[in-house]
KOLKOLDREN-615738 format. One line per field, with one value per residue (C-alpha): residue in one letter; x, z, y. Coordinates in steps of 0.2 Angstrom, whole numbers, plus 5000, padded with zeros to 4 digits. Layout:
<pts>
resn = A/...
X = X/...
Z = Z/...
Y = Y/...
</pts>
This chain:
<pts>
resn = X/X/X/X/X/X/X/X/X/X/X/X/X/X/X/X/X/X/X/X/X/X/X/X/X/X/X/X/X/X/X/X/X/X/X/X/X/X/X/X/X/X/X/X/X/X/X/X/X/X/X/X/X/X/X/X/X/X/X/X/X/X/X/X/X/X/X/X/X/X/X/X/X/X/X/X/X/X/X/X/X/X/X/X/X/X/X/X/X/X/X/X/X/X/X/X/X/X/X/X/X/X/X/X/X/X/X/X/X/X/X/X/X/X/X/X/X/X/X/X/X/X/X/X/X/X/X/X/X/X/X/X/X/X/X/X/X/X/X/X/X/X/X/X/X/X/X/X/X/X/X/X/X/X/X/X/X/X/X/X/X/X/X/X/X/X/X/X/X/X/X/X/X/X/X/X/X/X/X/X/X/X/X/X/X/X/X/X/X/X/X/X/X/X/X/X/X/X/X/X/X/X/X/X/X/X/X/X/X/X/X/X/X/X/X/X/X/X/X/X/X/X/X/X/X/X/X/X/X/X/X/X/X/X/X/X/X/X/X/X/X/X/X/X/X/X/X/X/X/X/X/X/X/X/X/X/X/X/X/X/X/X/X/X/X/X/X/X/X/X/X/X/X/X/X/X/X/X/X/X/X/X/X/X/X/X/X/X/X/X/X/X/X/X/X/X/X/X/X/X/X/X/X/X/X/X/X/X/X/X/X/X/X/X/X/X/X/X/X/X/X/X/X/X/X/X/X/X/X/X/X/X/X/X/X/X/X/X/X/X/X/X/X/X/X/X/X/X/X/X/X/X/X/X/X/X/X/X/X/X/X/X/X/X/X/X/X/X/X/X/X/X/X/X/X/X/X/X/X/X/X/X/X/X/X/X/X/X/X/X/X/X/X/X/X/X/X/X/X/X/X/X/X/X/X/X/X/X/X/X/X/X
X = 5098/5099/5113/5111/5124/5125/5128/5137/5146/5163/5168/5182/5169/5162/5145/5129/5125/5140/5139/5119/5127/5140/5128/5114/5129/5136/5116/5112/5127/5121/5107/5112/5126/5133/5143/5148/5150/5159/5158/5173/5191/5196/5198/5182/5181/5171/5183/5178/5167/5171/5160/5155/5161/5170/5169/5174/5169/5184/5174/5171/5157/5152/5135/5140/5132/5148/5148/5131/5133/5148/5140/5124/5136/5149/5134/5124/5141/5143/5124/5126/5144/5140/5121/5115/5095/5094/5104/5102/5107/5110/5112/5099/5110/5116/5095/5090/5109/5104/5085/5093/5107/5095/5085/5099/5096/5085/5085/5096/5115/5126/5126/5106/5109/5093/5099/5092/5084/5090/5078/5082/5079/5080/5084/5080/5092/5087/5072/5056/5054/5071/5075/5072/5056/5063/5074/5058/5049/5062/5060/5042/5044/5061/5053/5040/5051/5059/5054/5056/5056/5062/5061/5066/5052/5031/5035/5043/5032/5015/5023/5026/5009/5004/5012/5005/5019/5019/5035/5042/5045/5062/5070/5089/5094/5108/5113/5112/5127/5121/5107/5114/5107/5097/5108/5103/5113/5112/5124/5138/5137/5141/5146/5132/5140/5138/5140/5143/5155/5160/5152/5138/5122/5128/5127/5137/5142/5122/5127/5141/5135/5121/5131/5142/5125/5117/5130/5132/5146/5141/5152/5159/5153/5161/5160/5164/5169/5180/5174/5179/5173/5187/5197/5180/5172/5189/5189/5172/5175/5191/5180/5166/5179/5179/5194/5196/5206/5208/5212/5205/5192/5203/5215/5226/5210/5215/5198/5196/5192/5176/5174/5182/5185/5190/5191/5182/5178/5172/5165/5155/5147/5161/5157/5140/5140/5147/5140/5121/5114/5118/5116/5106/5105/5107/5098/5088/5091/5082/5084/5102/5110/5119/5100/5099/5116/5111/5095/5103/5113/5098/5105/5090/5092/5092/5086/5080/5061/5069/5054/5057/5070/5069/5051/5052/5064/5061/5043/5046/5049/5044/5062/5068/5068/5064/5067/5053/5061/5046/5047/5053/5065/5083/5100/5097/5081/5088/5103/5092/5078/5093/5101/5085/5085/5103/5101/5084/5091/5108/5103/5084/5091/5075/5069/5087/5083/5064/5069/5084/5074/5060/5076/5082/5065/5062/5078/5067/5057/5076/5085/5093/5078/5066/5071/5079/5063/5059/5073/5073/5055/5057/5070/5059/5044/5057/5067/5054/5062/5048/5050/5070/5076/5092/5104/5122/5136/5154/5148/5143/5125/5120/5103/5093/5078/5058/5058/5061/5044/5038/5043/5028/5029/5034/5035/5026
Z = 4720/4730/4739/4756/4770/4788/4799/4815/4829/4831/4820/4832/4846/4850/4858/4851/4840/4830/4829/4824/4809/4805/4804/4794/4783/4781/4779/4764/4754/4743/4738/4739/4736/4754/4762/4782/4787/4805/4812/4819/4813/4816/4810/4811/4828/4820/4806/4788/4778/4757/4747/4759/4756/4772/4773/4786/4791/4804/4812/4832/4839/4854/4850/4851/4837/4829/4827/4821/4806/4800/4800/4791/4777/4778/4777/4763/4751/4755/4750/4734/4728/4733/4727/4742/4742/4761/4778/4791/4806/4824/4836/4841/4837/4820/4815/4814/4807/4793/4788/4787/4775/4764/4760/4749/4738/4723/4707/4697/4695/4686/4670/4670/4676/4690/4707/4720/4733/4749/4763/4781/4791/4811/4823/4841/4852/4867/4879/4880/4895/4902/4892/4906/4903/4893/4879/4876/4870/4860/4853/4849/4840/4827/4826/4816/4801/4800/4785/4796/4814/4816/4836/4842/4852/4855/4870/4865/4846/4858/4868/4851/4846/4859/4854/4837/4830/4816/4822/4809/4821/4817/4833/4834/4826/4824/4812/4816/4812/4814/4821/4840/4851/4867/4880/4890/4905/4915/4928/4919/4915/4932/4929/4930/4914/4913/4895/4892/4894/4914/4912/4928/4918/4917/4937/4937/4957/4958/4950/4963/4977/4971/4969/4985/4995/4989/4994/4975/4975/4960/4950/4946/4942/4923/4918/4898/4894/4899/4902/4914/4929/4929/4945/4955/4952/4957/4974/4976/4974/4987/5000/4999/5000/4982/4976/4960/4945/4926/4911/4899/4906/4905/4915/4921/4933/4949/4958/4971/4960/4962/4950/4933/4922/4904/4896/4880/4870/4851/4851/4866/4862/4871/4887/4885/4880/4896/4908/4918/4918/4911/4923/4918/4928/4919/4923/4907/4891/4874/4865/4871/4860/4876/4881/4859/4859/4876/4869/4852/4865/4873/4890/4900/4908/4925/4925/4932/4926/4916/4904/4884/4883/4896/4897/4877/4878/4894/4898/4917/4921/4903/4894/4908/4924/4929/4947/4961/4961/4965/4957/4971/4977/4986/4979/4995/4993/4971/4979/4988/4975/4962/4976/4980/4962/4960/4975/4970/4952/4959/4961/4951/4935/4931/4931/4922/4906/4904/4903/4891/4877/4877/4877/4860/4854/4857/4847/4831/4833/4831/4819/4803/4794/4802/4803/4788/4775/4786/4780/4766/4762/4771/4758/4744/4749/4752/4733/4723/4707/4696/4703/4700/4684/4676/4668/4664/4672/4662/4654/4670/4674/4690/4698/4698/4710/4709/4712/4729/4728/4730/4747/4757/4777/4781/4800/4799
Y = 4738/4753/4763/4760/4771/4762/4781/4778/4788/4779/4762/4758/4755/4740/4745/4738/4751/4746/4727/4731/4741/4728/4712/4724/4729/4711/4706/4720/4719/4705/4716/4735/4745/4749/4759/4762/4779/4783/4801/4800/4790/4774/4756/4747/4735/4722/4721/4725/4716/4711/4721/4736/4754/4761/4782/4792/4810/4812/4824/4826/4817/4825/4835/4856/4868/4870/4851/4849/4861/4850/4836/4841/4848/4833/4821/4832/4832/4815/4810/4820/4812/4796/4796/4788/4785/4777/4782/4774/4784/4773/4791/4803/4816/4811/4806/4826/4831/4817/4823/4840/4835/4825/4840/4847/4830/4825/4836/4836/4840/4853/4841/4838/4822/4814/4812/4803/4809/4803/4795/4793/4779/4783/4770/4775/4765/4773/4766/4780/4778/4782/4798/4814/4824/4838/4824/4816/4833/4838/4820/4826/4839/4831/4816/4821/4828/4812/4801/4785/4780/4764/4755/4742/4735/4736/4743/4760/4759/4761/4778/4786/4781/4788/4804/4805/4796/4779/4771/4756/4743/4732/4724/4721/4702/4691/4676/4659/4653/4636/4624/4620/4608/4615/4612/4598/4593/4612/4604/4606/4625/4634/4651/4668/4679/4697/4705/4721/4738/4741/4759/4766/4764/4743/4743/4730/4736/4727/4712/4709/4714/4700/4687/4690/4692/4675/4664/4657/4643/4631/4642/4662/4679/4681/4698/4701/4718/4732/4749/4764/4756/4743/4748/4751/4736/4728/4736/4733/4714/4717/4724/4711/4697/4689/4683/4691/4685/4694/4687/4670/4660/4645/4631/4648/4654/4648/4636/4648/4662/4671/4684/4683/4700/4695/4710/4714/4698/4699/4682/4681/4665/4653/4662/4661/4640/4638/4649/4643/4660/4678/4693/4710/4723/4740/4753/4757/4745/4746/4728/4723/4712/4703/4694/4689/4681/4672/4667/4658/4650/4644/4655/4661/4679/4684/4704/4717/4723/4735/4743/4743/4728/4717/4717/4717/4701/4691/4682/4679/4661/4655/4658/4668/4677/4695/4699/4705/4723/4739/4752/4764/4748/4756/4748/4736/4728/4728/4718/4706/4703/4698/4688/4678/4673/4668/4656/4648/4645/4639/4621/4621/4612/4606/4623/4631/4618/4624/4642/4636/4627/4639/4657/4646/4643/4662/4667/4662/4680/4688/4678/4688/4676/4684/4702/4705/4705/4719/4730/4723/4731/4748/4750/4745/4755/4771/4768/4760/4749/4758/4774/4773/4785/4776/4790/4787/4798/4797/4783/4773/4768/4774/4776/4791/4794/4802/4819/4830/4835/4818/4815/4809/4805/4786/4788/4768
</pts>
């Protein structure tokens, strides 16, 4: 059993990151030791799991030098009174402040006692491809200190190859909560869903402009999720004529409603069962999490071609759709690609339950069955069991660790 810390920048958010670190926390528990640790304070969004350590540094989290220095000395004490042997950070920033904290671990204490050594695992949230020139050279030249480099997808793993990188690739998951039928009748789902936080890189202005301009009226535009876009997106639905309605998608939205905002849901999958089709169409996704939950609901995904996680996710007109959108396409011809979709799958139900059985039939590549063992062994081959010292600290057994000067590269 090995002590495993989850490293996250806010545990009162919900965004991806987090709910990837809850369910991997929930998942290892009944192996490891585990704690969750947030950058900054709050109560934990997802709520808190029996048997999981919960530590706060309550420090900012925005990335200035000032801020950096304290995390790398927050995170080195806490690695050191907490004899962690694996972190695994979720941010760019927080993956170099880590690697530099873990070098001031391994050895031994003031008492003579072994401590472990502490290995970082790096997960890169962020698509290649969509990072400006001058991130991803900085990238470069981190990346290669780091003891792993864990991404999401083939996509991204071949770009750091490319680079002279070994990238561990482990994709996003979730639990199947239990076996569900594929649904079968697609004429009684109606409504296009969008998942996800009302913030510009979403572009959720595309997904109504899309809906408005294909004439859609089996059903409504359900956007899940609240973000700082709110009160734009509402005007934007004002000026192109769609009756607009907020709140529960239940008997008090009135029938001639055409958009529905819910607000931020943490169950998803309600919204999901019921709708015919979720809409994508950020601007740069790595793995979202919105096209997994769709996909254990048998939900096909409308999207953009979007490199890394849509191209990752989605095989075109086989468990999903990707629209015909150029490279160099203007916000118009986007709008009318997603619109041309929209309209051909409106009344295709024939096509709609081929893409649904074979989305659930895909969901098997990113279920916790067949993702977990992954992590499971990255943390064996990081913390050996016949590498691991035992030495008793005030009487308690705790774990010790090889020494500092044994620390090889694990990029792969």
């Amino acid at each position: 059993m090995a002590h495993v810390a989850l490293l996250i920048q806010d545990i009162s958010a919900c965004g991806g990151v987090e709910k990837v670190m809850h369910g991997l926390a929930r998942d290892l528990r009944d192996s490891h030791q585990v704690t969750l640790v947030s950058v900054r304070e709050g109560e934990p969004y997802w709520g808190r799991l029996e048997g999981v350590e919960y530590r706060t540094l309550g420090l900012p989290a925005t990335g200035t030098r000032k801020n950096f220095r304290h995390w790398v000395t927050h995170l080195r004490r806490l690695m050191l009174e907490a004899r962690i042997e694996v972190m695994v950070s979720g941010y760019f920033a927080f993956h170099m402040a880590a690697q530099l904290a873990a070098r001031g671990t391994g050895g031994r204490d003031e008492a003579g006692n072994s401590r472990p050594l502490t290995r970082v695992i790096a997960q890169e949230h962020s698509a290649y491809h969509h990072d400006r020139r001058a991130k991803r050279v900085i990238k470069h030249l981190l990346y290669r200190h780091l003891d792993v480099l864990q991404v999401l997808n083939e996509v991204d793993a071949e770009c750091w190859r490319r680079r002279g990188l070994q990238p561990t690739v482990i994709p996003n998951y979730l639990d199947d909560l239990a076996e569900r039928e594929t649904r079968a009748e697609c004429e009684r789902q109606a409504d296009v869903v969008m998942v996800g936080r009302l913030a510009p890189i979403k572009r959720v202005d595309l997904a109504i402009r899309a809906f408005a301009h294909s004439g859609y009226r089996r059903g409504r535009l359900v956007l899940v999720g609240d973000g700082p876009e709110r009160e734009s997106l509402l005007a934007l639905c004002h000026e192109l004529g769609l009756k607009v309605f907020q709140g529960a998608n239940d008997d008090s939205v009135p029938d001639d409603t055409r958009v529905l905002f819910t607000g931020a849901l943490q169950d998803v999958s309600r919204e999901l069962r019921r709708a015919r089709l979720l809409l994508l169409t950020s601007e740069r996704e790595c793995l979202p999490m919105n096209v997994l939950e769709a996909k254990r609901e048998g939900l096909p995904c409308l999207s953009r071609p979007v490199r890394s996680g849509p191209l990752a996710l989605i095989r075109h007109d086989v468990d999903g759709v990707l629209s015909a959108e150029a490279d160099s396409a203007g916000e118009v011809e986007i709008v009318q690609e997603l619109a041309h979709e929209l309209a051909r799958l409106e009344f295709d139900d024939h096509r709609l339950l081929h893409l649904s059985k074979a989305a659930r039939e895909s969901f098997a590549h990113y279920s916790r069955d067949a993702v977990l063992p992954d992590y499971q062994r990255l943390i064996t081959r990081l913390v050996p069991a016949d590498s691991r010292q035992r030495a008793f600290v005030n009487g308690v057994s705790v774990s010790g660790s090889h020494s500092p000067h044994s620390k090889e590269k694990a990029h792969g």
